[in-house]
SEDO-878625 format. One record per residue (C-alpha): x, y, z; residue in one letter; residue number from 1. Coordinates in nm, 3 decimals, m for minus. Layout:
# residues N
<pt X="X" Y="Y" Z="Z" code="a" pos="NUM"/>
...
//
This chain:
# residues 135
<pt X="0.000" Y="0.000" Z="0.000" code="x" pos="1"/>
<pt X="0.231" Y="0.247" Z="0.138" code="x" pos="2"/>
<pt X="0.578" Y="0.233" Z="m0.001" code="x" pos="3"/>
<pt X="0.855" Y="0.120" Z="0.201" code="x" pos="4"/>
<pt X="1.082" Y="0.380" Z="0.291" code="x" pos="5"/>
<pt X="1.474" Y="0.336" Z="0.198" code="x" pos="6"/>
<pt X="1.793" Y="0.364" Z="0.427" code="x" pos="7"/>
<pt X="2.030" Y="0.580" Z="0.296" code="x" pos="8"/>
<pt X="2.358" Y="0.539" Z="0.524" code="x" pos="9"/>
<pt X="2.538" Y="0.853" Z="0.550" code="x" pos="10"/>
<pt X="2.807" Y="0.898" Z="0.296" code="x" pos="11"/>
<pt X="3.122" Y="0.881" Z="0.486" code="x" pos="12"/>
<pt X="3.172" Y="0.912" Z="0.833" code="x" pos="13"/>
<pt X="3.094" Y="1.200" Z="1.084" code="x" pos="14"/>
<pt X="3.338" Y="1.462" Z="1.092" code="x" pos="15"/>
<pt X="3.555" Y="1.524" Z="1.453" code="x" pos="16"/>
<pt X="3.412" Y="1.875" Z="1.577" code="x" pos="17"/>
<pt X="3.707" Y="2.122" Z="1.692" code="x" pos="18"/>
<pt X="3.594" Y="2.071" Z="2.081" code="x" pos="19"/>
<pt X="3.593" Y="1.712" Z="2.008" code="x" pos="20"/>
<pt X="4.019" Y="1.682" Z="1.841" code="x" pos="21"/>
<pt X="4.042" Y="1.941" Z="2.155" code="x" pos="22"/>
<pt X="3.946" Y="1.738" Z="2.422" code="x" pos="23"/>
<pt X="4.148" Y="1.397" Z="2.226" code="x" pos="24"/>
<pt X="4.464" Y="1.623" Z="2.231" code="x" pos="25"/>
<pt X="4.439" Y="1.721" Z="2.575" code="x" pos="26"/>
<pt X="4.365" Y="1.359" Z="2.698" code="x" pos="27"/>
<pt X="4.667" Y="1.229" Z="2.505" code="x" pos="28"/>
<pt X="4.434" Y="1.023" Z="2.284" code="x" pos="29"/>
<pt X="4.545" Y="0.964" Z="1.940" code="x" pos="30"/>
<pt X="4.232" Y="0.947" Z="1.714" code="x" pos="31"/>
<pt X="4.375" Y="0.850" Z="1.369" code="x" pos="32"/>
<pt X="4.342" Y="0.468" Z="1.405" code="x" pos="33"/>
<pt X="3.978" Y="0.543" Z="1.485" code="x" pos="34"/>
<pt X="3.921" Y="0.782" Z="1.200" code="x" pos="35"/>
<pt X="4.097" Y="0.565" Z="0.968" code="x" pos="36"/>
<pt X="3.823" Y="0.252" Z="1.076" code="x" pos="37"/>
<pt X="3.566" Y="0.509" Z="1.026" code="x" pos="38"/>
<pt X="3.636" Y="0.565" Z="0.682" code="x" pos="39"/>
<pt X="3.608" Y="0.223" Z="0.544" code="x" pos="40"/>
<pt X="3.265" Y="0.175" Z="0.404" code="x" pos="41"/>
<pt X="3.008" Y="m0.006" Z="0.545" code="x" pos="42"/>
<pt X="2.893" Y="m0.315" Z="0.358" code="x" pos="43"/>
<pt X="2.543" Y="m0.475" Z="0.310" code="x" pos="44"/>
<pt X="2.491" Y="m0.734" Z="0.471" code="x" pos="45"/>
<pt X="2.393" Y="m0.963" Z="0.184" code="x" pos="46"/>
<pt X="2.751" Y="m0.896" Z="0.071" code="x" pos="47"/>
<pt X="2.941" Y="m1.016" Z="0.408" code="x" pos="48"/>
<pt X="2.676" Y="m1.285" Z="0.500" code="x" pos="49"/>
<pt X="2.827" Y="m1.584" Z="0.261" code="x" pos="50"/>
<pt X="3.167" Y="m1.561" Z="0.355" code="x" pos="51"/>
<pt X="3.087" Y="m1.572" Z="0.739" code="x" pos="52"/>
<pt X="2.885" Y="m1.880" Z="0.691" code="x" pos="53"/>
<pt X="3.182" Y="m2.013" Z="0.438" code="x" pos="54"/>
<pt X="3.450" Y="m1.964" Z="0.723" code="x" pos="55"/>
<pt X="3.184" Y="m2.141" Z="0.949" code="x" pos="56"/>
<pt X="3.141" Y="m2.437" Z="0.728" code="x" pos="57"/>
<pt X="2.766" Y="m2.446" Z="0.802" code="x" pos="58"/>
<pt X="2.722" Y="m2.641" Z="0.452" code="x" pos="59"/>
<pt X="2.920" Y="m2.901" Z="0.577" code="x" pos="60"/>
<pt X="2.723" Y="m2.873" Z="0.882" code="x" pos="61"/>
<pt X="2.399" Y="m2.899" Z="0.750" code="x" pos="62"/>
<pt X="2.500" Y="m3.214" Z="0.528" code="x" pos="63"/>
<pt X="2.691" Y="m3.364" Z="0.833" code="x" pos="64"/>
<pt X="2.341" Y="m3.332" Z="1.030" code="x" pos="65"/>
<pt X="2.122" Y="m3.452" Z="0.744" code="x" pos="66"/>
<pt X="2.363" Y="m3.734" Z="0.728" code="x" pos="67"/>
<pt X="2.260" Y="m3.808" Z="1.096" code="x" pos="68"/>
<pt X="1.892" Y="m3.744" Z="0.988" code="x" pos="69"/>
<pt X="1.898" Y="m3.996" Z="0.746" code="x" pos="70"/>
<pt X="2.095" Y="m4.244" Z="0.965" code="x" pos="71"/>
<pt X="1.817" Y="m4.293" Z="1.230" code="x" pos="72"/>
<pt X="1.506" Y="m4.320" Z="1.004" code="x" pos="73"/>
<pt X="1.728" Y="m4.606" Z="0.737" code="x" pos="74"/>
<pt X="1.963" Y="m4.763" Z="0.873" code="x" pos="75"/>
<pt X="1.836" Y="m5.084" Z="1.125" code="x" pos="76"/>
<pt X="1.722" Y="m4.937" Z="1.498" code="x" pos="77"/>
<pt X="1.945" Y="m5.194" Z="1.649" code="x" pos="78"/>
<pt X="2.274" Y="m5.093" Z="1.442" code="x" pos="79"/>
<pt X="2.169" Y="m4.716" Z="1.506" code="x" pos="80"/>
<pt X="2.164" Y="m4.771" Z="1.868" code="x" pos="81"/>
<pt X="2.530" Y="m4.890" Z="1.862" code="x" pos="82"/>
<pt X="2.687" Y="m4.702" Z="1.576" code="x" pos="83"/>
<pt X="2.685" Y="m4.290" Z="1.531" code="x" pos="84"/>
<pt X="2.801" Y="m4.093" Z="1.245" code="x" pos="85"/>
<pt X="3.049" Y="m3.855" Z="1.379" code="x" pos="86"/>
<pt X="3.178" Y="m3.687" Z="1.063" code="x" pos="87"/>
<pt X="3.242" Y="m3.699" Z="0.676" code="x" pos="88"/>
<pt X="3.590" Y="m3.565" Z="0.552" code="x" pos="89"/>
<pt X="3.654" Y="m3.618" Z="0.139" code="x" pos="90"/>
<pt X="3.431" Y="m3.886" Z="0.097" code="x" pos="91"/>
<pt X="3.444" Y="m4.104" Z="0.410" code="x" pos="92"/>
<pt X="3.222" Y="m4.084" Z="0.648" code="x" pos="93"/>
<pt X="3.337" Y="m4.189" Z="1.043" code="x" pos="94"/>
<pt X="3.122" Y="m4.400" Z="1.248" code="x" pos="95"/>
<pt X="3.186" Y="m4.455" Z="1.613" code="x" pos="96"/>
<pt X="3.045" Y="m4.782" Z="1.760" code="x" pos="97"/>
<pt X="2.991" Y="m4.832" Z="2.100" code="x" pos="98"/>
<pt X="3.160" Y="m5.157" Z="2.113" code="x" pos="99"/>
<pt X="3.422" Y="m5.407" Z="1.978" code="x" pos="100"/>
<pt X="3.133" Y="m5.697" Z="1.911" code="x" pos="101"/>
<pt X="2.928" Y="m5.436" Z="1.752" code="x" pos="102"/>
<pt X="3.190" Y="m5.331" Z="1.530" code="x" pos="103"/>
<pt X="3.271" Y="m5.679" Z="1.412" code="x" pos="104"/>
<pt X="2.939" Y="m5.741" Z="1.353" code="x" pos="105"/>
<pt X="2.865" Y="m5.404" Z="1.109" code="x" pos="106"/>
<pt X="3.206" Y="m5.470" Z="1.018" code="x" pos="107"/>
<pt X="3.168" Y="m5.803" Z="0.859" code="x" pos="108"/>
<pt X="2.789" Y="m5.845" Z="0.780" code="x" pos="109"/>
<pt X="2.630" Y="m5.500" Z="0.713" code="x" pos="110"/>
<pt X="2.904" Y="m5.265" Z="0.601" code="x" pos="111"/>
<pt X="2.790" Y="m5.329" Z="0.234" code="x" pos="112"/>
<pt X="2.389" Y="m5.289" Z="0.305" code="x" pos="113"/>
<pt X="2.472" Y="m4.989" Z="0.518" code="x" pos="114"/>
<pt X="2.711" Y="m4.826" Z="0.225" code="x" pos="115"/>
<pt X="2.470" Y="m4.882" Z="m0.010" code="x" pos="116"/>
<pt X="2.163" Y="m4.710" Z="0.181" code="x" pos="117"/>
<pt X="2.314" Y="m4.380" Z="0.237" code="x" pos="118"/>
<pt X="2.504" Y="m4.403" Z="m0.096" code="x" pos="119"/>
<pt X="2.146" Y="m4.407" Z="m0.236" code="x" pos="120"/>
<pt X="2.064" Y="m4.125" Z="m0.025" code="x" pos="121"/>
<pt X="2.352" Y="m3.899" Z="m0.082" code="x" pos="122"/>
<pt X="2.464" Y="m4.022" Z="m0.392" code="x" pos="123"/>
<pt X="2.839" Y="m4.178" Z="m0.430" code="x" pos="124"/>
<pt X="3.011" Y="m3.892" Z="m0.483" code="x" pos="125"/>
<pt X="2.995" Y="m3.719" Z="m0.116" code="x" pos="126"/>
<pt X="3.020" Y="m4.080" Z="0.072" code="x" pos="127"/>
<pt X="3.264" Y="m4.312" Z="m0.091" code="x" pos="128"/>
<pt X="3.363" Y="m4.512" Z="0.186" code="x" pos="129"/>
<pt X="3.309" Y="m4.572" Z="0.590" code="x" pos="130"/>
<pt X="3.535" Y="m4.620" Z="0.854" code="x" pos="131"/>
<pt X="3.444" Y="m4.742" Z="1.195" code="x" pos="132"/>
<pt X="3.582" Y="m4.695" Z="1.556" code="x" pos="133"/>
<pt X="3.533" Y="m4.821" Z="1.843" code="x" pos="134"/>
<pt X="3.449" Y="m4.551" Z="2.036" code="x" pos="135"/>
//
């Protein structure tokens, strides 16, 4: 209905007012570091926003908790009780089993079946391979 009404940031930063440099001088306060941070530009935060969450990995952390998602609702109740995905790192994801029976078990009988399951999930490009651990 109405239109929206635009920010306009202020085009550079606020000027130091005499009384203002006066009172720095006086106080032994050197204001050019500040004035120099001042003058940088502000950015949008659209702009900033992907390389935070790239230095924060959260894709990896989204597909590392889908990963976990997926785990509990396909892969057998009793093996998910006993085994935990605890990470993916260039194509392998690392499960931690509670025990050394457990891990023999997986290890010998289901590591195929349970490869095969999330590679159908994921696809076999993002999990090549699984590792287990006792853990």
């Amino acid at each position: 209905m109405f239109p929206r009404p635009r920010f306009n940031p202020p085009l550079g930063p606020p000027k130091r007012t005499a009384r203002e440099r006066a009172l720095a001088d006086f106080r032994g306060i050197d204001l050019a570091p500040l004035e120099k941070i001042r003058e940088r530009p502000a950015k949008a935060v659209g702009d900033v926003l992907p390389q935070i969450l790239s230095k924060l990995r959260m894709e990896q952390r989204q597909g590392e908790t889908e990963i976990l998602r997926v785990w509990q609702h396909s892969i057998d109740p009793t093996i998910a009780a006993h085994a935990q995905p605890t990470g993916v790192n260039k194509g392998t994801l690392f499960v931690t089993v509670d025990s050394s029976v457990w891990l023999d078990e997986i290890v010998r009988y289901r590591r195929k079946e349970i490869l095969d399951r999330l590679q159908n999930c994921f696809g076999r490009e993002l999990i090549k391979r699984i590792s287990f651990r006792v853990g």
